[in-house]
N, C-alpha and C positions, 0 to 999 in steps of 0.2 A: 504493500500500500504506500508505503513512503517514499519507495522508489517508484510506482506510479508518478506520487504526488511531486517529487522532484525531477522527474523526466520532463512530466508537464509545466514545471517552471522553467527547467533549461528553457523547451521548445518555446518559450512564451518568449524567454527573456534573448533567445535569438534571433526569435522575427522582431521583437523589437530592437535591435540594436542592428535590424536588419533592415529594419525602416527609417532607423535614424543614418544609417549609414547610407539610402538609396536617397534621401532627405538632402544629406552634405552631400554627394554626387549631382541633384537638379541644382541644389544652391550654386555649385563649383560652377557647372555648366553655363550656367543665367549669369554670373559675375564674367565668365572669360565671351562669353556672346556679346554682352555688354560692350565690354570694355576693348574689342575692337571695331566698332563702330562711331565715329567722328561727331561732334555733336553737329557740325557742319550738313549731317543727313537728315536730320530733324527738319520739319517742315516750319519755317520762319526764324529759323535759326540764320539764313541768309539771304539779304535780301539784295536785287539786282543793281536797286539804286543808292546813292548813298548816303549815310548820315538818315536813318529811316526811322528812328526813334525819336518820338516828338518828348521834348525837355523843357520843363518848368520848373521857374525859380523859386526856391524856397521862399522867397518874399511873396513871390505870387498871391494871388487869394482865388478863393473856391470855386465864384461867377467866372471866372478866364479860364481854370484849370477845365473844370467841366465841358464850358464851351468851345473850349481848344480843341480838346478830344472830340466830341460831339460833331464840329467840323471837320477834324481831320479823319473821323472813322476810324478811331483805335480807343485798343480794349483797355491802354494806358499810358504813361507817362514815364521817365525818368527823372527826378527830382536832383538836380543841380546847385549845389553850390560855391558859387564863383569866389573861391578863397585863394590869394596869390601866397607861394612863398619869399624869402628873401631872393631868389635865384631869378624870379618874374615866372615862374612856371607855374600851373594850377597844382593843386593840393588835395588828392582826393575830391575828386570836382563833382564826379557824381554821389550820392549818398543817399538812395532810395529810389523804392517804385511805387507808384499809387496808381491801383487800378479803377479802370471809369464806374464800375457797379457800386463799389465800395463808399466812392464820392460822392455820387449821386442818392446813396442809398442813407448814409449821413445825413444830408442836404434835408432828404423825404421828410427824416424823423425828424428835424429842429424846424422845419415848418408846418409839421403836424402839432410842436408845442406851441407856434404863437399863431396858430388859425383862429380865424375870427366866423362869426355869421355872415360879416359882408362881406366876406371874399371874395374876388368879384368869380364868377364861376365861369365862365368863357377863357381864365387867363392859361397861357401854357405855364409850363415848369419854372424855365427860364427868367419869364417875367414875374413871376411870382417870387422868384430869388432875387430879382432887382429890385423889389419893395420893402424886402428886407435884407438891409444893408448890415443887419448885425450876424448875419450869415453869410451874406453874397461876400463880402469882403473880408472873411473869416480868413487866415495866411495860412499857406500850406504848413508851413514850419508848427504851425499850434495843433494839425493833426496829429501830428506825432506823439502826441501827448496820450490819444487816444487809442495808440498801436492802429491808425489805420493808413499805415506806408509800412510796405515793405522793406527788409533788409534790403543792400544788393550787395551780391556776391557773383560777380560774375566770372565764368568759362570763357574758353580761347575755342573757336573753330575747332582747332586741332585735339580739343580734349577729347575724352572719350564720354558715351552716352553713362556707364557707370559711375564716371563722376560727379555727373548731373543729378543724376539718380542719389548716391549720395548725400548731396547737398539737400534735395529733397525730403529723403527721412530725417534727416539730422535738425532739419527746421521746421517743423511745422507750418510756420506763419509763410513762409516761399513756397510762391504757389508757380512767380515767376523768375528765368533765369537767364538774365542779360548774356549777350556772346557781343565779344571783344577781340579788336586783335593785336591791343596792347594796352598796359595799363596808361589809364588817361585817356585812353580814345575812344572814340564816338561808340556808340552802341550800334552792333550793325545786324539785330537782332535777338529774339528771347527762345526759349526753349522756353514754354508751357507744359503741363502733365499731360493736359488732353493731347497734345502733339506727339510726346512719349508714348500714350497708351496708342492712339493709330498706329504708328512703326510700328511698335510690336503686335497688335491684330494683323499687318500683312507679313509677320514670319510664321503666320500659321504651318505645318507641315515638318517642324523640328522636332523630333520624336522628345525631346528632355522639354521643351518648350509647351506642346500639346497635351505630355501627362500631366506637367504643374497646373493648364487651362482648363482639364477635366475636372480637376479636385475639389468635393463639393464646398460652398460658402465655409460650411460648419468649421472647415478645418481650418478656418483665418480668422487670426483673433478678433479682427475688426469686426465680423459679426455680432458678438455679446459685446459689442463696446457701447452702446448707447439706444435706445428708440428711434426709428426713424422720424424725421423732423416731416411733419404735414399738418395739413388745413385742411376743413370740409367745402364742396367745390359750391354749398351755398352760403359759405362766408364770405363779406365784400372783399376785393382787391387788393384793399390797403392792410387786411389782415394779411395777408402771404406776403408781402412787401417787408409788412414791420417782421415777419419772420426772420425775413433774407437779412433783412439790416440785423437782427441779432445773431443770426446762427452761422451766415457769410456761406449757406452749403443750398444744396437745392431741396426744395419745399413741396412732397410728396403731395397731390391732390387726391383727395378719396371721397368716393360717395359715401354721402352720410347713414345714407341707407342699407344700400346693398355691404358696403364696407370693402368696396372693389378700387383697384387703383384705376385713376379717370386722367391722368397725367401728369407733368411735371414742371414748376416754374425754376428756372435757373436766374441766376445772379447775374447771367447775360440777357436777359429779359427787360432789365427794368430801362433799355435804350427804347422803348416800346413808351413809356413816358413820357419822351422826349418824339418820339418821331407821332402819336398821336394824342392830340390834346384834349381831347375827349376820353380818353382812359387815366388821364391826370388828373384832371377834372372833375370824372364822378369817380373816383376810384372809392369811393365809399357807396356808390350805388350800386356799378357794377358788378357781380359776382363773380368769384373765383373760376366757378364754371366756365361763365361765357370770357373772363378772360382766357381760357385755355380752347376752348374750341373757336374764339372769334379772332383775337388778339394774338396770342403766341402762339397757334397752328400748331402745338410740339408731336402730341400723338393724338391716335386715334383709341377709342375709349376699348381699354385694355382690358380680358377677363381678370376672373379676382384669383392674386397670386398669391401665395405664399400664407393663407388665410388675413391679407390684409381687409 
C-alpha cells in the first residue's frame, strides 16, 4: 500500500516537474522568438515621414493639448521640456507621454463638477472647455500630479520586440513606447500593446507559440485578478464615460436582463465626443445601448459568454 501510495507520488511529482519543465521550455522559446525581432517591425514603430510625433510643452495647457491632437489625428503626445544645459545642448528634452483619451476623459469629469442647468445644450466639447477657463487652461505640467502622463522610456529601432515587452511588464502605467534613434532625438514612433498583440496573432503556426494560444484563461493569473469592469447598456452614456475616466481599461456592456455581453466601449471611443456633438450633448440622455449600436458601431450583439 505504501509503495502504491509513493509510486503514485513519484508519478504525480514527475509530471509535474514535467510540466514545469515543458513551462520553462515555451517561456525559453517566447523570450529567444522575441528577442530577434527588431522593434523597427512593429507597426508604427516607423514612420515614412519625419519628426511624426506631435510635442507639447509642458507649459502648454489642456484646451491646445486636446485640440492639437484632435487636429492632428493622434492617439497622443510627447511632453517636452525645453531645458538647456551649460554646453547649449537640451537636457532630457523629452519627459512624458499623455494620451488623447486620458485628456479628454479628465477634461469630461471637471466639467461634469461645474455643470450648471443653463448649459447651453447645442455647445460641442471644445467650446464648453472654453467657458471654462479654470480647466481649459489647466498646464500640462499640473497633470502630472495626477499620474495622468506617462513615463517615457524609450527603444532604439534596432532593439528587440522583448525588450519592449519588458518595459511593459515592468511598468504598469506604459501603455506606450517611444522609438528613437538616439538619445535627444525626435521621436520617430511608439510601439503600443495592441501593435505587439497583432504581430504576434500573424505568427500563428509556431508549434511553442500555438500551444501557449490554446491554454485555457484559467491558467493566467490575470483571470482571478479582478471583476470585469461594465455598465448596463440602459444606463446613460456618461455613466460608461465616468467609468473609463476611472478605470482607464475598457467598459464591458451587458444586458440588464438577459445578463449577455451587448459590447464594448474602449478609451478610444471617447474621440466620438469630439467628432459628434450631439453625443456630448445628451450624453446623459443617450443610452449606453444606442451609444454602442449607433455611435461606436464596435460589435454586433454577442451570445451570452462565459455566464456573463
Amino acid at each position: 500500500m505504501e509503495m502504491a501510495i509513493g509510486g503514485a507520488a513519484a508519478a504525480a511529482a514527475g509530471k509535474a516537474g514535467g510540466a514545469a519543465a515543458a513551462g520553462e521550455y515555451w517561456s525559453e522559446a517566447l523570450k529567444s522568438f522575441l528577442d530577434h525581432i527588431p522593434v523597427s517591425s512593429v507597426s508604427g514603430a516607423a514612420q515614412s515621414f519625419p519628426s511624426p510625433a506631435l510635442e507639447l510643452n509642458l507649459d502648454g495647457s489642456v484646451l491646445d493639448a486636446i485640440g492639437s491632437m484632435y487636429r492632428g489625428d493622434v492617439g497622443g503626445a510627447v511632453i517636452v521640456d525645453e531645458v538647456h544645459s551649460t554646453l547649449g545642448k537640451f537636457v532630457d528634452r523629452d519627459i512624458g507621454f499623455v494620451d488623447f483619451p486620458s485628456l479628454v476623459l479628465w477634461a469630461l469629469e471637471e466639467l461634469d463638477k461645474v455643470r450648471t442647468e443653463r448649459e447651453d445644450k447645442s455647445s460641442d466639447f471644445l467650446s464648453s472647455l472654453e467657458r471654462h477657463p479654470q480647466i481649459a487652461e489647466t498646464k500640462i505640467a499640473w497633470l502630472a500630479k495626477l499620474f495622468l502622463l506617462e513615463p517615457f522610456f524609450p527603444v532604439r529601432s534596432h532593439d528587440t520586440l522583448f525588450h519592449a515587452m519588458l518595459l511593459f511588464s515592468k511598468h504598469q502605467r506604459l501603455n506606450v513606447i517611444p522609438v528613437v534613434e538616439s538619445v535627444n532625438s525626435s521621436v520617430d514612433g511608439f510601439v503600443t500593446q495592441n501593435a505587439v498583440i497583432e504581430l504576434l496573432l500573424r505568427s500563428s503556426g509556431l508549434e511553442w507559440l500555438d500551444k501557449i494560444a490554446d491554454k485555457q484563461l484559467s491558467e493566467f493569473r490575470f483571470v482571478k485578478a479582478s471583476k470585469p469592469v461594465s455598465v448596463y447598456s440602459d444606463q446613460p452614456a456618461a455613466d460608461a464615460f465616468r467609468v473609463l475616466s476611472k478605470e482607464k481599461t475598457g467598459v464591458a456592456v451587458i444586458d440588464r436582463k438577459t445578463k449577455c455581453l451587448t459590447g464594448m466601449i474602449q478609451c478610444s471611443d471617447v474621440y466620438l465626443l469630439l467628432d459628434d456633438n450631439s453625443l456630448f450633448s445628451n450624453k446623459r440622455q443617450v443610452f449606453v445601448f444606442s451609444s454602442v449600436s449607433t455611435y461606436l458601431l464596435l460589435t454586433n450583439k454577442i451570445s451570452c459568454l462565459l455566464g456573463l
